[in-house]
Structure formats: C-alpha cells, structure tokens
N, C-alpha and C positions, 0 to 999 in steps of 0.2 A: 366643771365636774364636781367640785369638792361643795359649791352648793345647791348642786343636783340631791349628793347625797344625805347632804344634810337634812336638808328636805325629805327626803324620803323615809331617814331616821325618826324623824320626828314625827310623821306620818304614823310608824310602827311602832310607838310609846305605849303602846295600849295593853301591848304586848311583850313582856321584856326578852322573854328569851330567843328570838328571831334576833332582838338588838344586837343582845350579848354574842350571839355568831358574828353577827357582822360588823361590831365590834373589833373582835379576838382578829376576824381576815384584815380587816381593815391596817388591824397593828404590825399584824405579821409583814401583810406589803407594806407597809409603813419602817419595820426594820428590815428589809431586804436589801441587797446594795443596790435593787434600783429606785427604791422608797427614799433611800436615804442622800441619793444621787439628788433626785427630785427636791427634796429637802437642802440639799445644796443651792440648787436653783432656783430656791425661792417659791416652792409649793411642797405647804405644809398637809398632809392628808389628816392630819388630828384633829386640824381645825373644822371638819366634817361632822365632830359627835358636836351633839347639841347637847352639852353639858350641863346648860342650867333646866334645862326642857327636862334631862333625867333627871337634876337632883330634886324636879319638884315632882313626880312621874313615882306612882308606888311601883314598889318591887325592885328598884333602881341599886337601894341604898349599900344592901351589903358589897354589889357589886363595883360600887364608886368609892367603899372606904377598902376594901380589899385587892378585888383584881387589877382593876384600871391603875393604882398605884404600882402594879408587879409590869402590867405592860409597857405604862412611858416611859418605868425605870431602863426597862432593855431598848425600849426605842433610844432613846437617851444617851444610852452605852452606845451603840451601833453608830446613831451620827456623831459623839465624839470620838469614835475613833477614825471613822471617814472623814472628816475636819482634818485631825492628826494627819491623817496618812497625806493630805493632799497640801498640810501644811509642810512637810517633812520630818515631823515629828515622829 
C-alpha cells in the first residue's frame, strides 16, 4: 500500500496542491490511534511522501520548510504517547 501510494504521489508532483491534501490526510491517519497502532506494528505511512521528488518538485518548498515540520511534529507526539501508554508509562 504505502508504495502504491508513493507512487501515485509522485505521479501528482506536477501539481502541488492535490499533494498538499493528500498529504494533510495522509498525516491525519497517520496520527490517528489506528495510524499509530499501525506504526506500532511496523508500517510506517510517512514513508509514502516521496520527499526528495518534492524537495526537487517547484512549489513544494514553502510547504516542506513550514507545514510538513508542524505535521510529523504531532505525528511524533501521538506515537510517543502510544509507546508510553503500551509501555506503562
């Protein structure tokens, strides 16, 4: 799945703001408790944006030194606290 989507991402570089959507969902399930379950288990869904394809990709920029650093940061939060909760912390 994750290099389905990859693929497909990359496919729509041409275009940023269709990305940036699917992007944003991507993250969202990606902090969700079942994103983050999944992430437990060993499938990472971040690994889907093709991040070097954007950082060479115009129109990408603002959004890779701006938003993308606000969304892993909460993704990031979410699986450390899932970790905690399943470590007993």
């Amino acid at each position: 799945m994750i290099l389905v989507l990859r693929e497909w991402l990359s496919e729509q570089l041409s275009s940023p703001r269709p990305v940036f959507r699917t992007v944003e969902g991507l993250a969202a399930c990606a902090a969700s408790p079942e994103g983050v379950h999944a992430f437990a288990r060993g499938l990472d869904l971040i690994q889907a944006l093709p991040l070097e394809e954007m950082r060479a990709g115009e129109g990408f920029s603002t959004f890779l030194a701006q938003r993308l650093p606000q969304l892993l940061g909460k993704i990031a939060s979410k699986r450390e606290q899932h970790l905690n909760a399943l470590r007993g912390q």
